[in-house]
N, C-alpha and C positions, 0 to 999 in steps of 0.2 A: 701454947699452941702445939699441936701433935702434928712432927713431920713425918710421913711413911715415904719411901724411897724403895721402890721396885727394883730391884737390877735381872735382866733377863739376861741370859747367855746365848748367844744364835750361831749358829753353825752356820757362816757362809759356806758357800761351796761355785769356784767359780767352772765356766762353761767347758773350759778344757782341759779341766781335770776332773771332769767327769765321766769315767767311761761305763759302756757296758759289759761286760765281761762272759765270753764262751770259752767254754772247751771243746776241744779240735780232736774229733775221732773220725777216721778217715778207713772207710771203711774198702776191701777191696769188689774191685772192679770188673766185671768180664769182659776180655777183649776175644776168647778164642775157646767155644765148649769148657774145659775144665781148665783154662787157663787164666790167671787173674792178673790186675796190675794193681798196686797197691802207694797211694801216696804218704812219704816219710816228713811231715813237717817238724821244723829242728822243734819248734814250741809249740805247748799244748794248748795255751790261753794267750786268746785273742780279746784285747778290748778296745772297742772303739767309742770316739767320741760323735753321737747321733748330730751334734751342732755344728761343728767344723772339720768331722769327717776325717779326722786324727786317729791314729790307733796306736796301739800300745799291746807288746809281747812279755810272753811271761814262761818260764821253763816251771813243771810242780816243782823243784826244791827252792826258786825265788817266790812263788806265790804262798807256798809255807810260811815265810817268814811274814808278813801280813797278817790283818786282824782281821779273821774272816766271822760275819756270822750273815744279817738278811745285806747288809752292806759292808762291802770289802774295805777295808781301807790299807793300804801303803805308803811307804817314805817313797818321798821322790825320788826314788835313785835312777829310774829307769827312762831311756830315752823315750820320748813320742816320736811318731812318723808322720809324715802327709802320706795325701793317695799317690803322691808321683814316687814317693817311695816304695817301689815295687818287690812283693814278698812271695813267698807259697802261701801264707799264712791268709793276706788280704786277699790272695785270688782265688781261694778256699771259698771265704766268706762273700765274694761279690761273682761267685758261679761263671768266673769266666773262663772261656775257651783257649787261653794259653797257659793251661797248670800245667802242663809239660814245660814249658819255659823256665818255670821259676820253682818247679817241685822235685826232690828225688825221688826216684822210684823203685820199688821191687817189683819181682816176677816172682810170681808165684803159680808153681806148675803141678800140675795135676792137685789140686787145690778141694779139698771135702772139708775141711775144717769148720762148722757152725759157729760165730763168734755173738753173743748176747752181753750187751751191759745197760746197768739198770740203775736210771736216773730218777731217785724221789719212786712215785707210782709207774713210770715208763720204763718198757724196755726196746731198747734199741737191737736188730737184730739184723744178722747177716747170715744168708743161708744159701751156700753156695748151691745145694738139690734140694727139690722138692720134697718138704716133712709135711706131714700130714698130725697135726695138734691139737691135743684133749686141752681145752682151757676150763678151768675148774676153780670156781669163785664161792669164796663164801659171802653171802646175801641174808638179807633177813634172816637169820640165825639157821641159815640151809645151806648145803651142795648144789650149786646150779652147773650144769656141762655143756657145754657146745664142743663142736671138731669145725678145725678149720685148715686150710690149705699154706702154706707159707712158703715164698719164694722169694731169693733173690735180697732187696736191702729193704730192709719198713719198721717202721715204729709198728707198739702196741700201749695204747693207752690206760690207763686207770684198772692196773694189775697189781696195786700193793696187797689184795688177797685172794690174790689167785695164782693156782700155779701150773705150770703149762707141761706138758708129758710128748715127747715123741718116744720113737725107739732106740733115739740113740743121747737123748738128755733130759734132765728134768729138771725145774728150778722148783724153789719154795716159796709159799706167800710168806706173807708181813700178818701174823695174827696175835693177838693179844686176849684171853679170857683165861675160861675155866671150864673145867669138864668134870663131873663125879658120873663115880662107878660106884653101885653097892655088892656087897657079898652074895650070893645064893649058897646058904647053907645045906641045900637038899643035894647040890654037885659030891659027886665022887673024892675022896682026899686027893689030891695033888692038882698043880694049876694048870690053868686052862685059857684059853683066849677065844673071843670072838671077833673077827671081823667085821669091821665096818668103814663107810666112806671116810669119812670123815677122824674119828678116833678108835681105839682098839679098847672095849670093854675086858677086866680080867678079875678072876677069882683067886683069892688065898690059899696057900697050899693047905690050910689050915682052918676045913669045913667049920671048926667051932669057932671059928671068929667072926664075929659081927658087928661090922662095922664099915663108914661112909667116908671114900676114900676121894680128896679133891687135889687137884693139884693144877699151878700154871704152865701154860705151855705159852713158849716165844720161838715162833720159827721165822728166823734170818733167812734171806730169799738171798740163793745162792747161783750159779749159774751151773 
């Protein structure tokens, strides 16, 4: 008689160790024309437990040491909090009206600084004056452009290839392919360029060459 014996391995995972984990960018604030107030919280990640409403702090050089990839995992070394546990960090997260209480603060005076950070396809942006923004997508294997107005604090959605231009910054998309240029032997000796949207077509300094030039291009979207 043939025994077969399964053994499964299962990950439990109990209710209040389970959190969900943000990071805490505190963008500044205007209280007065060009003057800002800007909230300092000691830690950048915030996690809280959705069931029992527990949370948990985290500084970037202690979430380093954790196993990060679509699920974080950590040793328990770190305290949890209840909500009667009162923080900057939780009063961040539940939008209530005494962050002054429990937040440090700067001032920030006569304040133009543009500050963009860029999550996955989003970017997050803070614009203390009015820019006025070329956004510029690649699509169905084309340049597509809009202009738009931007003020103040706001997201911009599903921007990983696209990149935005005012006159006083520019980021780059997230693009992955390939481009060929061929020669035109009939061009003058020495090189030459064309422009275009998109990529820069260019010839050989060296009319008698012929031949079909490809290469990859990756552009890292920078702020």
């Amino acid at each position: 008689m043939l025994t077969i014996k399964i053994i499964l391995n299962v990950l439990l995972k109990t209710a209040n160790r389970h959190f969900v984990l943000y990071k805490i960018l505190a963008l500044p604030t205007r209280i007065f024309n060009d003057t800002f107030v800007q909230y300092l919280p000691e830690f950048l990640f915030f996690g809280i437990d959705t069931v029992q409403h527990n949370y948990i702090l985290y500084t970037e050089a202690e979430l380093s040491h954790c196993t990060q990839s679509s699920i974080t995992v950590c040793l328990a070394n770190a305290a949890t909090y209840s909500p009667q546990m009162k923080t900057c960090e939780l009063s961040l997260y539940l939008h209530t009206t005494d962050n002054q209480n429990w937040c440090q603060r700067r001032l920030l005076l006569h304040h133009k600084t543009p500050i963009l950070q860029r999550y996955a396809s989003t970017w997050i942006y803070h614009l203390p004056e009015r820019q006025h923004v070329v956004l510029r997508c690649w699509k169905d294997k084309a340049w597509t452009s809009s202009t738009h107005t931007l003020y103040g604090n706001g997201v911009i959605y599903s921007t990983s290839q696209c990149l935005l231009t005012t006159d006083k910054f520019q980021t780059l998309p997230d693009i992955i392919g390939n481009t060929q240029a061929t020669v035109d032997p009939t061009k003058p000796r020495g090189a030459s360029t064309r422009g275009s949207d998109n990529f820069r077509d260019w010839t050989a300094s060296d009319p008698e060459s012929r031949y079909l030039a490809e290469s990859w291009i990756h552009f890292s979207a920078r702020a």
